[in-house]
N, C-alpha and C positions, 0 to 999 in steps of 0.2 A: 407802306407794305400792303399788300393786297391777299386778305384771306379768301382761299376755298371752302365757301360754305357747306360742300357735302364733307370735306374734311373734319370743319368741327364738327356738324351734324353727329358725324359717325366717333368721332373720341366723344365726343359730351354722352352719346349714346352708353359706348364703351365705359366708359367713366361711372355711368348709376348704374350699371350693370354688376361690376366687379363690390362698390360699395353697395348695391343691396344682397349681394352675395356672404361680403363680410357683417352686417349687420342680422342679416339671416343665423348665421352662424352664432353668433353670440348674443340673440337673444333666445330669454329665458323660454321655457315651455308654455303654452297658452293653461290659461286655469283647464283644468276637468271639470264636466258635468256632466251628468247622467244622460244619458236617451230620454226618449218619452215614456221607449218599453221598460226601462229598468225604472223611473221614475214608476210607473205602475206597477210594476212587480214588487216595487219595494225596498230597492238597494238603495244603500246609505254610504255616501262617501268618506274613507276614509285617510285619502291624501289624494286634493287635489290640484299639488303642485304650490303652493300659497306658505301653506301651515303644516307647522308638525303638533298641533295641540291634539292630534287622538292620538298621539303617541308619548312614551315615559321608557324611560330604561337610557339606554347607550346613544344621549344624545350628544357626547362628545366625537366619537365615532359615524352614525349613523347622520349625517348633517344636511341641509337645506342647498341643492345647490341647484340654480339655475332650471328650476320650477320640478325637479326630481327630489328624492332619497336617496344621495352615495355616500356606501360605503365605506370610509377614508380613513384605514388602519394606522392607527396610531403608535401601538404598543400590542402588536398580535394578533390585534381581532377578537379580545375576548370582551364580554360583554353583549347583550342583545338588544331588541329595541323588540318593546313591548305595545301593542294596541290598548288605551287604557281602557276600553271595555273588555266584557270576557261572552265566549261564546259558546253554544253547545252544537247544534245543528244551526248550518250556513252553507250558501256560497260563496265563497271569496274569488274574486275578478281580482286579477291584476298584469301590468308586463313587467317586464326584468330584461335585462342590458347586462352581460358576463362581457370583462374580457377575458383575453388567453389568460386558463388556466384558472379561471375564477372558479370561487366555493364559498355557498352561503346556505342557511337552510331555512328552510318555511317551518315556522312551530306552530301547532294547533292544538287547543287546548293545553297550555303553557300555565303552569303556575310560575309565578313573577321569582325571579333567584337576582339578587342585588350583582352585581357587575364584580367580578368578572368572576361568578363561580362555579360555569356551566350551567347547564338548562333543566329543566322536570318537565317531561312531555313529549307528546310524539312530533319527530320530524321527517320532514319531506325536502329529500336533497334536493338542491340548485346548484350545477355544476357544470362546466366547459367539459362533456362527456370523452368530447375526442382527443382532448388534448393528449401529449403523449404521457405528461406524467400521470393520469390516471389507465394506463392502461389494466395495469394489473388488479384491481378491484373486483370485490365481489358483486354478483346480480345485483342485489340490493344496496347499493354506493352509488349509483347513478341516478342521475335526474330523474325526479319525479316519484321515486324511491321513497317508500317507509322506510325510515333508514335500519336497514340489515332485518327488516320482517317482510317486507311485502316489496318485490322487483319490478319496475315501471319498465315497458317496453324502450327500445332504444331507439332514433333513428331519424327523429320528429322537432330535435335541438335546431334551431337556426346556429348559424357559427358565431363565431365573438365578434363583438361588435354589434350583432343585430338584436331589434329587439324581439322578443316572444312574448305573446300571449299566454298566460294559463288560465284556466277555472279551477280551483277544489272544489269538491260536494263533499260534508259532511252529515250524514245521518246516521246517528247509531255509529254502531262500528261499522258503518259501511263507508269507505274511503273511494274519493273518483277522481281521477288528475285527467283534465284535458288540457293537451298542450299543442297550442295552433291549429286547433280544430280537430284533436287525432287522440283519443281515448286511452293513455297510455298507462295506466293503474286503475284497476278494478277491484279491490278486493274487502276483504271484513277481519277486521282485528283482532277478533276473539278466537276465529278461524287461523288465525296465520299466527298469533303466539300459542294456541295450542300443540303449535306442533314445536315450537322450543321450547329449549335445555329454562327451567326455574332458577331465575335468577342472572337470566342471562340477554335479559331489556329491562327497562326500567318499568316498576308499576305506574307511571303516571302516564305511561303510553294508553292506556287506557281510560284516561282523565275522562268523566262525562261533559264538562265544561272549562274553559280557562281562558286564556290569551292567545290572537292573532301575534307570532314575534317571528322576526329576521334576525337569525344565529348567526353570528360575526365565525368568521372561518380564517383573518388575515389578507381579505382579496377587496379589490374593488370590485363593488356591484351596483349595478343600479335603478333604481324602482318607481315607477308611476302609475296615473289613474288607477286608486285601491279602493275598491267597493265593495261592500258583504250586504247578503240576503239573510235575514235568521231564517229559520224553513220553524 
């Protein structure tokens, strides 16, 4: 039998093409590391990709997969995962991956609540904004949202499936959400519950220090390279 050498050529070609395609696929995330500028500025890694040792709380839920943090609701979503240090004034860098319909929340300044007995502290929705079962919500329900104090511009969500970028600034009660480069929460704590009804947020929203935590909502989500600046 007489082989046509451009024939194998072009399947043996074909052939690592399709296998570096599926091995692509199914390998894990490259570790995280800093820049050089954040390495000077100061940020400290807090997941990258390897280990969940700065973190404590919902790590039945909250699990290691494939060099991220996904979400994998077991029983609800209740429970959160907590950063074991605690912080007052920071930047926290991170991305997050929603799919359809997902809901999950940023807690800053978290006093630690044992699994599953909800949260103490202010949170910053994460949420598949377009989806339709959220249409009907209040300003303050969508991404990037003090939840139900302070309303994050809308507009600036990548869709499900993709990943986003955010930054938080914490200083003082001064709160900053950027997401994907686009400024979508500006505002100050003390400013934005004085003008609500007493007794109608929780006092730990205004916690001076606590925990970095990811409020289980019953969705997958999922989260990489997490780094904080103390300021």
């Amino acid at each position: 039998m007489k082989w046509d050498c451009k024939y194998l050529a072009g399947a043996l070609l074909l052939w690592c093409i399709t296998w570096t395609n599926v091995l692509a696929q199914q390998a894990p995330e490259p570790p995280f590391h800093l820049s050089k500028k954040e390495k000077r500025q100061g940020y400290k890694i807090l997941f990258d990709g390897t280990s969940m040792e700065h973190w404590m709380g919902n790590l039945n839920e909250y699990v290691l997969e494939e060099g991220l943090i996904v979400m994998r609701p077991k029983s609800g979503g209740g429970g959160n995962l907590y950063s074991r240090g605690t912080y007052s004034d920071f930047i926290l860098r991170f991305e997050f991956l929603l799919e359809p319909a997902g809901n999950n929340g940023l807690g800053l300044r978290q006093d630690y609540v044992e699994p599953p007995a909800g949260y103490s502290g202010m949170e910053l929705q994460i949420l598949d904004n377009e989806h339709p079962d959220y249409r009907s919500l209040e300003p303050g329900q969508y991404h990037g949202s003090v939840y139900k104090i302070i309303a994050a511009k809308r507009g600036f969500l990548k869709p499900a499936g993709a990943w986003n970028v955010q930054e938080v600034r914490a200083l003082g009660d001064h709160i900053q959400v950027i997401l994907n480069g686009e400024m979508i929460l500006d505002g100050h704590l003390n400013e934005a519950t004085a003008k609500l009804k007493p007794g109608s947020f929780q006092k730990a929203v205004l916690n001076k220090s606590g925990h970095i935590a990811f409020l289980g909502h019953g969705s997958v989500v999922k989260f990489r390279n997490i780094r904080i600046r103390e300021r």
